[in-house]
N, C-alpha and C positions, 0 to 999 in steps of 0.2 A: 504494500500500500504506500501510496506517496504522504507527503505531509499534509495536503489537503485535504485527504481524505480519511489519516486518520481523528483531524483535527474534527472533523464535522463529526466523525462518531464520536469521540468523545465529548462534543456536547452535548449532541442526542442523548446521549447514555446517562449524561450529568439531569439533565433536564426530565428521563425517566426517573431517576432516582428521586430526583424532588416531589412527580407524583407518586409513587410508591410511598414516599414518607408522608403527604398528606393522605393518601388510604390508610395508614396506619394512625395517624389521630383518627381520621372517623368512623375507623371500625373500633376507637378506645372510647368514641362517643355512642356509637352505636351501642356497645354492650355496655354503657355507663346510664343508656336510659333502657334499657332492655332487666338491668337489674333494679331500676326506680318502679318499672312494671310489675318487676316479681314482689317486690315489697306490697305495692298496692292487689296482688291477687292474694297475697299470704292472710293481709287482711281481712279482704270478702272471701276468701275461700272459694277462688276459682281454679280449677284448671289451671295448671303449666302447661296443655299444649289445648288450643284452640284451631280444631281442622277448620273450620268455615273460615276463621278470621284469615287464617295459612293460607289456605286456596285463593282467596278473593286477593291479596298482596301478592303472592306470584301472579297470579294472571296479568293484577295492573301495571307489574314491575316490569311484568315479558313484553306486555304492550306496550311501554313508554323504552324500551330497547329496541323493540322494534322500529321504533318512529326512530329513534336517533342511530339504525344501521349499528346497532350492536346486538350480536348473537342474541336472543332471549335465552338459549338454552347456558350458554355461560353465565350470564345473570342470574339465572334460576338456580344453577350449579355452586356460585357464589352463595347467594343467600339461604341455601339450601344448608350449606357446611358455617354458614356463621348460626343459624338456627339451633345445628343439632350443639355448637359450644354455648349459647344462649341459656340452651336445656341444663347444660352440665353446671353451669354459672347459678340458675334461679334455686337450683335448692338448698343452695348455702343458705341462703337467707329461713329456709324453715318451711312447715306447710301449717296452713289452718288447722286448729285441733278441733275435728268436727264431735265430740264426743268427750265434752270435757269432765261430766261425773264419772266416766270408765275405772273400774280397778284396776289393778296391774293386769298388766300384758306378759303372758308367759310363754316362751316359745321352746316347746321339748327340742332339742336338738339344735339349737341357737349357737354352737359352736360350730355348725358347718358354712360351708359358704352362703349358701342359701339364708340361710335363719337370720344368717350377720348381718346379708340385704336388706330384710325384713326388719330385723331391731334397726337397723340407720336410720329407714323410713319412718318409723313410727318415733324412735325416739326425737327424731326434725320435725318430727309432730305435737310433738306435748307429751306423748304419752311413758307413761314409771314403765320400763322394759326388764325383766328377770330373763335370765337364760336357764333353763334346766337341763342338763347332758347328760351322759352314759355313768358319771360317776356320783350325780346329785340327786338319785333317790330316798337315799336318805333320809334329805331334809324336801322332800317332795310334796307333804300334807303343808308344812309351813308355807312352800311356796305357791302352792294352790289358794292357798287361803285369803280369800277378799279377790279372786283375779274376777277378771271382768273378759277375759279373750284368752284363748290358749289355742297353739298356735303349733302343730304336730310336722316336723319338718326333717325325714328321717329317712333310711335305706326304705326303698318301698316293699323288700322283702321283708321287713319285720315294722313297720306301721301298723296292721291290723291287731297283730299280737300284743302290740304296744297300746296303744288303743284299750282292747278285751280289759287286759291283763293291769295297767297304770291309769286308766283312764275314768276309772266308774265314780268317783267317789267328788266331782267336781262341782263344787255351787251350780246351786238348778239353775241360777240367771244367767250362768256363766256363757259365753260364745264359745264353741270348739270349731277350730277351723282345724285343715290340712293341706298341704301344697304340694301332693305328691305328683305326678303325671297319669296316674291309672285313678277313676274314681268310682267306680261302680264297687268295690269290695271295702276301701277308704269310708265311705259314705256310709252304707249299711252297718260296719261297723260305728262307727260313731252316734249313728242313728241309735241303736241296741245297748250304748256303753253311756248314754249323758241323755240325759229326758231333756234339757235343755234346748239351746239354737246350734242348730248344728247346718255349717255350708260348707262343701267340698272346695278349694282353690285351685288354679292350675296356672303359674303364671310360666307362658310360655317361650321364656328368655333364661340365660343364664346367669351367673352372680354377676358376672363380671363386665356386667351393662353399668354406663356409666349413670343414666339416667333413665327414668321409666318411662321418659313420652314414649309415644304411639307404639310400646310395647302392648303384647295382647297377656290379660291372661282369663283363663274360663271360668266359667261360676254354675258349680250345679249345688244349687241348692236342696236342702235339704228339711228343716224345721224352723218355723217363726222369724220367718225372712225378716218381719218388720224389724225383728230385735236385731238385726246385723244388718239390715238397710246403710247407714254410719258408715259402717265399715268399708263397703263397694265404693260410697260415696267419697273415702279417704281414700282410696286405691285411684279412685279417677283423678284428685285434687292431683294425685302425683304424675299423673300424666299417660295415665295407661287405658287401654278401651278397654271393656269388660265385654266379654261374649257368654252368656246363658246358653247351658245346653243340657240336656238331659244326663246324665253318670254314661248310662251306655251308649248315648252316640257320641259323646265325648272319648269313651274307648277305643269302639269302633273307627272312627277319622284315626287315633293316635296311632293304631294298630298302620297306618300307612304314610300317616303326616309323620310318625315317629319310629317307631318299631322297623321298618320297613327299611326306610330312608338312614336311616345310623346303620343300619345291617349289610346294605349296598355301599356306604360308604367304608364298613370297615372290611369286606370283601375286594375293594378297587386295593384301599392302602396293601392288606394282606397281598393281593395280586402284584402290585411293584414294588413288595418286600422279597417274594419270593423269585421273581423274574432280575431279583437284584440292580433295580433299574439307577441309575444315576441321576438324582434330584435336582442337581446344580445343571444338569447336561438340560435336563427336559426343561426346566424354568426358561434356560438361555433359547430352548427353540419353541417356547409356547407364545403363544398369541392371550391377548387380555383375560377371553372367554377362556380359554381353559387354565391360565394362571392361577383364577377365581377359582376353576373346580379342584385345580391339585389345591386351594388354598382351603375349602369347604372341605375335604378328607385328613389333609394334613391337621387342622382344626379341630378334629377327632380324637385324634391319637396325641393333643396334648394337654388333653385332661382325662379325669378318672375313670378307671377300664371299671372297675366297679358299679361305679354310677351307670356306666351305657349297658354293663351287663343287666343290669337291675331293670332297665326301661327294655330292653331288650327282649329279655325272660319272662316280662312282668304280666302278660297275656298269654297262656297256650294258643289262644286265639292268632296271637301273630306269628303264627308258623303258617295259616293257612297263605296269608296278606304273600309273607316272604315267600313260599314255596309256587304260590302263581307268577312270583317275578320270575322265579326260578324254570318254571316251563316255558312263561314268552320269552325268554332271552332263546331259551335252546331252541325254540320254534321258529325265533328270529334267527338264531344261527344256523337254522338246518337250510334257511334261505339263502344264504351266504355260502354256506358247502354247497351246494347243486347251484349256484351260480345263478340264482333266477333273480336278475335283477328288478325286472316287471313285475315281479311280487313283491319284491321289495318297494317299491316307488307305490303300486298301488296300497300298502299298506300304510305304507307314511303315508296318503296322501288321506284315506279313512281316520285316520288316528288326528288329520292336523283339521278334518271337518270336524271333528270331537271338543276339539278343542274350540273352536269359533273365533268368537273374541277374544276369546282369553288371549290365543297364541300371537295374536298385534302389540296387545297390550303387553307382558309380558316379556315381548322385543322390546320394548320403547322401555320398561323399568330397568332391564338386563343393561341396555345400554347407559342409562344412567347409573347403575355402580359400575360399570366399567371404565366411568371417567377416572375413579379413585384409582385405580387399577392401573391406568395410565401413569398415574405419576407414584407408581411404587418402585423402589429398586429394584432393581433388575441384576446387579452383577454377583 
């Protein structure tokens, strides 16, 4: 490059930098009134994550980039990543304590990851938190004593036993909740162990979310809704949608949303364990979309074999879920040995009318975390 020419980038460059550093004050003003909002919802006891308000501000954002020939979809992308730090920002400041004559809060099994989520939230709540583990039964009548919610958050192979067996002797006003992922045998136990309020939980995310907006988790109810009504109502302040569903089709879906899906994925990992495939080699030649998928397997296998064998097991019922994947794969491979490709196109093509809408939609989501995916390392 001659002198003139690198003298003109180096101003350009100078002159980026100055806008880059005005973005950086007003995204420190941005989250400086975005936390003035969290104060004023702690208050009224609204929601941290409001879909309508969301929706209706990207739309007007995308539109007013579009007027000005800037991408909407970077815009959108933008606000999209300063939102979810927004999230992680508003519950410093606390949530509304919608239930403020409650007893203690006791959560059986509050030393695991799980229960430690649970005691966060509630305790940024208002609410007196006890933890009871594997080694505080002991003192287990004391701690029961005056609670207002108890909160069963445990191997789902010994919940029920746990339940029968620790369970029976609880204040009749008391709430028993449980957060296991199976609820049809959760439920009935509970039901059978506390005359009490009794609702099933299922929150559909791991510990290690940093916030609960637009997390789901399920709610099969169970006895005297009214009296744990409060309860749902503090689960949403935090940001999460609640989805009602009966115990058994709550199974039933998990048997496939869950059982199914962990089981293929720990099949794929097993498969490039044993084929001894080299992970640094496949990273370097993968494309976004399947980075994502080694990344959704790898994501497996680095946490607890325990906890997946448990959601795994936790149904006889999902052997049938897994053993039908297990024949269309081979039915689909038998297509692939006898070379008939026309079967094969005509079956994708049956399976993508199944899909309808979804399969557009879908596209359009996949593409949007694949931005993040963009800007990961790669070497």
């Amino acid at each position: 490059m001659n002198e003139k020419t690198t003298a003109d980038l180096e101003n350009l460059r100078g002159l980026i930098d100055g806008v880059d550093q005005q973005l950086i004050h007003l995204l420190r003003k941005r989250l400086d009134l975005v936390a003035q909002v969290g104060v004023v919802k702690h208050g009224a006891g609204l929601p941290i994550y409001a879909p309508q308000r969301e929706a209706a501000m990207l739309a007007k954002r995308r539109d007013e980039a579009q007027k000005m020939n800037v991408s909407p979809q970077l815009i959108e992308d933008i606000l999209r990543r300063l939102m979810r730090e927004s999230y992680l920002n508003e519950k410093d400041v606390g949530f509304k304590q919608i239930n403020e004559n409650l007893g203690d809060v006791v959560i059986v099994g509050g030393e695991g990851k799980l229960g430690g989520l649970f005691s966060q939230m509630l305790t940024l709540s208002g609410y007196q938190v006890k933890i009871l583990d594997k080694d505080d039964w002991a003192s287990a009548a004391q701690t029961f004593e005056g609670a207002g919610l108890v909160i069963v958050t445990v191997p789902i192979s010994i919940t029920c036993e746990l339940i029968r067996d620790k369970l029976s002797s609880l204040p009749n006003d008391c709430i028993l909740a449980d957060l296991t992922s199976v609820k049809t045998e959760p439920v009935k136990a509970m039901l059978a162990a506390h005359s009490g309020p009794v609702v099933g939980l299922h929150p559909m995310f791991g510990p290690d979310v940093g916030s609960l907006a637009k997390q789901v988790v399920v709610v099969c109810h169970g006895r005297d809704s009214a009296k744990y009504q409060w309860l749902l109502e503090q689960i949403q302040i935090w940001g999460a949608r609640l989805v009602e569903a009966e115990p058994e089709k709550h199974d039933k879906a998990m048997q496939l949303v869950q059982a199914m899906r962990h089981f293929s994925s720990f099949v794929y990992g097993l498969n490039l364990y044993k084929e001894e495939a080299d992970i640094g080699s496949l990273l370097q030649f993968s494309s976004p979309i399947y980075r994502l998928e080694l990344a959704m397997v790898g994501r497996l296998f680095a946490q607890s074999p325990e906890l997946y064998a448990d959601i795994i097991f936790a149904q006889k019922e999902s052997m049938h879920a897994i053993g039908g994947y297990l024949d269309n794969y081979s039915q689909a491979l038998s297509l692939l040995q006898a070379g008939d490709r026309d079967a094969f196109v005509a079956q994708f093509k049956e399976v993508a009318q199944w899909f309808g809408d979804f399969a557009p939609q879908f596209q359009r989501e996949s593409r949007a975390m694949l931005q993040s995916v963009n800007d990961m390392k790669t070497d």
